[in-house]
N, C-alpha and C positions, 0 to 999 in steps of 0.2 A: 756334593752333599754338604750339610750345613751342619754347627756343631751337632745340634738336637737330634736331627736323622744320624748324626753316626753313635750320639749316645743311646737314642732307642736301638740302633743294631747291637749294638755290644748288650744293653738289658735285655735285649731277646735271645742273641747265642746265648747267653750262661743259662737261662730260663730252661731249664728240664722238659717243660712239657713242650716248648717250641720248636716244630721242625724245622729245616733248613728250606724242606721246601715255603714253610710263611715266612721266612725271609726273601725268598726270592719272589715269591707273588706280593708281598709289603713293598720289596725297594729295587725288584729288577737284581739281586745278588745270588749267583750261583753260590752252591759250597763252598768251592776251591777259594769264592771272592770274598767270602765270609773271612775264612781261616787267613786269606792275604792280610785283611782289613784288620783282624784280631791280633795278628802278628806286629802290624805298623803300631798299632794305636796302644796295645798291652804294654808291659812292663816285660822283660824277656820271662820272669820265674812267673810270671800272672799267665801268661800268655803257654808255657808248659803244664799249668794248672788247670785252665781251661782246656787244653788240648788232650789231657788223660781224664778229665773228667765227661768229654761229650765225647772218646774215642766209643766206640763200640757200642752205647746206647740208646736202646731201640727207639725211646720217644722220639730222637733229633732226627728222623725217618720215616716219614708215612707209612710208607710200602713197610718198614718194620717193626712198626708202631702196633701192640697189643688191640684188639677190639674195643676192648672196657675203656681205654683212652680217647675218649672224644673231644676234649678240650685242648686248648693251645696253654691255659693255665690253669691252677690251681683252683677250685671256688672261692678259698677263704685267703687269696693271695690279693693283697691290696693294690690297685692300681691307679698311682696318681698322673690327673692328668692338668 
């Protein structure tokens, strides 16, 4: 992976509305390779910040992802490309 791909995977974990499953249909990355990759590449306190922040919430989950939730982000979240 190249710097850009590992920067869009770290903009897309922290991304609330992003499941783990569109990381892995985007880059071929399980969970567990997600959390490996955020681990390497974070800061150790960034990297428990993220991990209490996306533990247990339902959007980073399809299958536990609310109905009303149909988007991967925000409408009014800016996406530069």
């Amino acid at each position: 992976m190249n710097e850009a791909d590992i920067s869009r995977i770290i903009e897309m974990a922290w991304e609330d509305r992003t499941p783990f499953e569109a990381l892995e249909a985007s880059y071929g990355l399980s969970e567990p390779e997600v959390i490996r990759l955020m681990r390497q590449q974070l800061k150790p306190r960034s990297f428990r910040v993220w991990r209490k922040r996306v533990s247990g919430r339902k959007t980073k989950h399809l299958e536990r992802r609310p109905a009303d939730v149909s988007r991967a982000y925000c409408s009014t979240q800016y996406k530069h490309r």
